[in-house]
C-alpha positions in Angstrom: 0.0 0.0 0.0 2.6 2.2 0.8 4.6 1.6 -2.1 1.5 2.3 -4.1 0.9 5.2 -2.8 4.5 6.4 -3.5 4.3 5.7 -7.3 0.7 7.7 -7.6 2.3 10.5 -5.9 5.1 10.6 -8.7 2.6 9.8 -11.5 0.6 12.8 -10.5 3.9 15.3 -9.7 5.0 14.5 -13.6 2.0 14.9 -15.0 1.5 18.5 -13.9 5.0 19.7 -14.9 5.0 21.0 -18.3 7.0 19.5 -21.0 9.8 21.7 -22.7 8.7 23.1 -25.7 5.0 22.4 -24.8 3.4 25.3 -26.4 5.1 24.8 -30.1 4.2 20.5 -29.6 0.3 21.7 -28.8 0.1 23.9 -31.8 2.4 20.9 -34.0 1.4 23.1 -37.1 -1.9 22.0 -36.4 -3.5 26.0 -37.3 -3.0 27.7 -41.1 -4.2 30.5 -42.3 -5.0 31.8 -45.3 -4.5 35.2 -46.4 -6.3 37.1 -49.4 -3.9 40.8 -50.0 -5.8 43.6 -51.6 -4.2 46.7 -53.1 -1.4 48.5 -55.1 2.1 48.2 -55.3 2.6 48.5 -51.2 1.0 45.3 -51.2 2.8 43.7 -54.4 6.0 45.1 -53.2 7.6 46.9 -56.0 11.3 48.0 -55.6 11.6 44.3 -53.0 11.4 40.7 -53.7 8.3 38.5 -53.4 9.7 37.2 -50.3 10.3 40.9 -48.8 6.5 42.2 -48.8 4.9 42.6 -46.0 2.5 39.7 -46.2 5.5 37.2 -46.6 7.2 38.5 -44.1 4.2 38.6 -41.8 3.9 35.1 -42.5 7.6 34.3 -41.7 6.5 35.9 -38.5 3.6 33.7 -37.8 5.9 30.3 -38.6 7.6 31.0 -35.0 4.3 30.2 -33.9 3.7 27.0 -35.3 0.8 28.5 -38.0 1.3 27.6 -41.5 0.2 29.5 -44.6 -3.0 27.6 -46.4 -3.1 29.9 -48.9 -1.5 33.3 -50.0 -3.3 35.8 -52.9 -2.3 38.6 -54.4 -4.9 41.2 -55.9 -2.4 43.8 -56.2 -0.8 45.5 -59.3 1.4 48.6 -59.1 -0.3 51.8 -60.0 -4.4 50.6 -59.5 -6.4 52.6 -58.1 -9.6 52.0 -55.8 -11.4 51.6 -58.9 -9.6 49.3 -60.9 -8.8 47.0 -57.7 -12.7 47.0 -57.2 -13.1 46.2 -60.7 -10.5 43.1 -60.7 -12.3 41.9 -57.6 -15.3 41.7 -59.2 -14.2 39.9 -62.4 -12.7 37.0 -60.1 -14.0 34.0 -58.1 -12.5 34.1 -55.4 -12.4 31.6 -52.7 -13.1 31.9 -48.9 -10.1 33.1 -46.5 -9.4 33.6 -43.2 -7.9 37.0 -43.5 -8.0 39.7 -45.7 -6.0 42.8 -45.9 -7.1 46.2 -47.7 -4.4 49.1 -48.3 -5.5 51.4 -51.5 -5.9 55.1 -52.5 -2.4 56.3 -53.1 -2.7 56.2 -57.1 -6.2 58.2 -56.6 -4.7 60.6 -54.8 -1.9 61.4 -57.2 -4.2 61.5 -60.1 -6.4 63.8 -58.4 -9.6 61.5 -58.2 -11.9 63.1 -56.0 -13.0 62.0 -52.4 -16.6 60.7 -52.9 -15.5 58.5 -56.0 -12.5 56.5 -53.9 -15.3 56.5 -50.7 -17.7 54.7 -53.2 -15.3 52.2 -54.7 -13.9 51.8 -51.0 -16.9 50.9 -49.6 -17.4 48.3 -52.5 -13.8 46.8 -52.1 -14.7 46.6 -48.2 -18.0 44.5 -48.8 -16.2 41.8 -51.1 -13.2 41.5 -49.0 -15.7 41.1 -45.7 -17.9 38.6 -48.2 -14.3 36.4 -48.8 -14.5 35.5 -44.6 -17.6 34.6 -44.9 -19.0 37.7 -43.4 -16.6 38.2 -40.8 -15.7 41.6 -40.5 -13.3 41.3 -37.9 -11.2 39.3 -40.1 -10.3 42.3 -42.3 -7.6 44.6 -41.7 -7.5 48.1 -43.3 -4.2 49.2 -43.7 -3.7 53.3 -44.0 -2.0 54.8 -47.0 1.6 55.5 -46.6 3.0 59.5 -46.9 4.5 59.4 -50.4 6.4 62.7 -49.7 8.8 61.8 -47.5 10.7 59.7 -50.1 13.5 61.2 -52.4 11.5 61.4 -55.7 8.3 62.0 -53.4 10.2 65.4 -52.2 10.1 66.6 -55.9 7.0 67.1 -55.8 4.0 69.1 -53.4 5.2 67.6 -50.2 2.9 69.8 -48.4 -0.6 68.7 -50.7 0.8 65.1 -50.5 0.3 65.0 -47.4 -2.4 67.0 -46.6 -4.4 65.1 -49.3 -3.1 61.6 -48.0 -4.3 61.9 -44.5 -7.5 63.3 -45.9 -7.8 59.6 -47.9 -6.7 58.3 -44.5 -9.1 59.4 -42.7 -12.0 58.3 -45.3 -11.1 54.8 -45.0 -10.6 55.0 -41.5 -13.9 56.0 -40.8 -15.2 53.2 -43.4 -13.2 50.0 -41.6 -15.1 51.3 -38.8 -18.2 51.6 -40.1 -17.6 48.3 -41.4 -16.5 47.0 -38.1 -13.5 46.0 -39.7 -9.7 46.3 -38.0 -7.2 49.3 -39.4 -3.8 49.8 -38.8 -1.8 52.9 -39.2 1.2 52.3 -40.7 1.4 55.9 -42.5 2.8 57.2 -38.4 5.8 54.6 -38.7 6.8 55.7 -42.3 6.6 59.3 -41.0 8.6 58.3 -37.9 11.4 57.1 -39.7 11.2 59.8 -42.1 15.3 60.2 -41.8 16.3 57.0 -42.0 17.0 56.1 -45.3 17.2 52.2 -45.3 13.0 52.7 -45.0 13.2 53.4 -49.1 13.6 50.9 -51.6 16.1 51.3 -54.1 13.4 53.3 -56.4 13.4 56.3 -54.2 9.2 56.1 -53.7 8.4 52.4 -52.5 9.2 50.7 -48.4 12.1 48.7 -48.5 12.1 45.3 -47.0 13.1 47.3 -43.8 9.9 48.8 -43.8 7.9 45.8 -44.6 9.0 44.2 -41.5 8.2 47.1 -39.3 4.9 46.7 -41.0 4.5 42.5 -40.6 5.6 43.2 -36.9 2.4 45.4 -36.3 0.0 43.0 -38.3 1.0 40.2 -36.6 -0.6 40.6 -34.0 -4.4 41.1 -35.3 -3.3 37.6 -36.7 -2.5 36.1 -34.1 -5.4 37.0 -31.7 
């Protein structure tokens, strides 16, 4: 009897330490995502490699933590605007996914389309990316328009309308991911943050580098993860 009771007491004592590594063997790859990426040439990553923009690298990110990609897609091409993103969406059959980003506007603001056109083609882009999860609006993450001007070739031109006009567009869309109960980040503050550090700018002189991508994958992690 007492020898019995001896060998529960240690059977119990192990059981209730936890393993090393525990948390990455309970996950064992067992979650993926996948991950539909809406937008322009921040989100295609022109002036970096496809393994530098921030949706790669945000995924690189989530790997530490045992979640695997299901699924990556681009709708992104350099130089669309709201409309012609809207438009592409539309022609395509897309399947479901568990996330969905949204970053467009900066080609409508630099060829001077007005406010209430890139609010109407916004709020369209926002209703098919929250219809692609399935109705789940908290799975779609609005990212804010980065300030063009503080790049070299940016500082050719108006810096002082750029930006004015950018954080106008900002705060348009802002006001729609809410409306839509969707999720927004700001990465435009970071960009402007770093504003004198050149290793933010890709070799173009106008596009984030693979720097700033990361900065960016650090702060979307986390709407992933939770």
């Amino acid at each position: 009897m007492h020898r019995l009771l001896i060998l529960f007491i240690l059977v119990v004592s192990f059981s209730c330490q936890t393993p090393v590594g525990s948390e990455m063997l309970a996950k064992d790859d067992s979650t993926s995502i996948s991950w539909l990426a809406l937008g322009d040439s921040y989100t295609i990553g022109q002036g970096v490699n496809s393994t530098e923009r921030f949706p790669a690298q945000t995924l690189d990110l989530l790997k530490l933590r045992s979640i695997k990609t299901a699924q990556l897609t681009y709708v992104a091409t350099t130089g669309w605007t709201s409309g012609q993103l809207d438009k592409s969406i539309s022609q395509q059959n897309l399947a479901y996914y568990d996330f969905v980003t949204v970053l467009i506007g900066v080609n409508d603001q630099f060829q001077g389309i007005d406010t209430s056109t890139y609010s109407k083609n916004f709020k369209s882009i926002l209703n098919r990316a929250i219809l692609a999860t399935r109705g789940e609006s908290q799975h779609v993450l609005v990212l804010s328009i980065p300030d063009y001007s503080l790049t070299p070739e940016g500082k050719k031109l108006d810096t002082t309308k750029i930006k004015r006009e950018i954080d106008l567009f900002n705060r348009l869309n802002k006001n729609l991911a809410n409306s839509f109960k969707c999720q927004y980040l700001d990465i435009t503050v970071l960009g402007r943050e770093a504003k004198s550090n050149p290793t933010w700018v890709a070799k173009d002189g106008l596009h984030p580098s693979a720097v700033a991508y990361k900065n960016w994958a650090n702060r979307i992690f986390p709407f992933i993860v939770r």
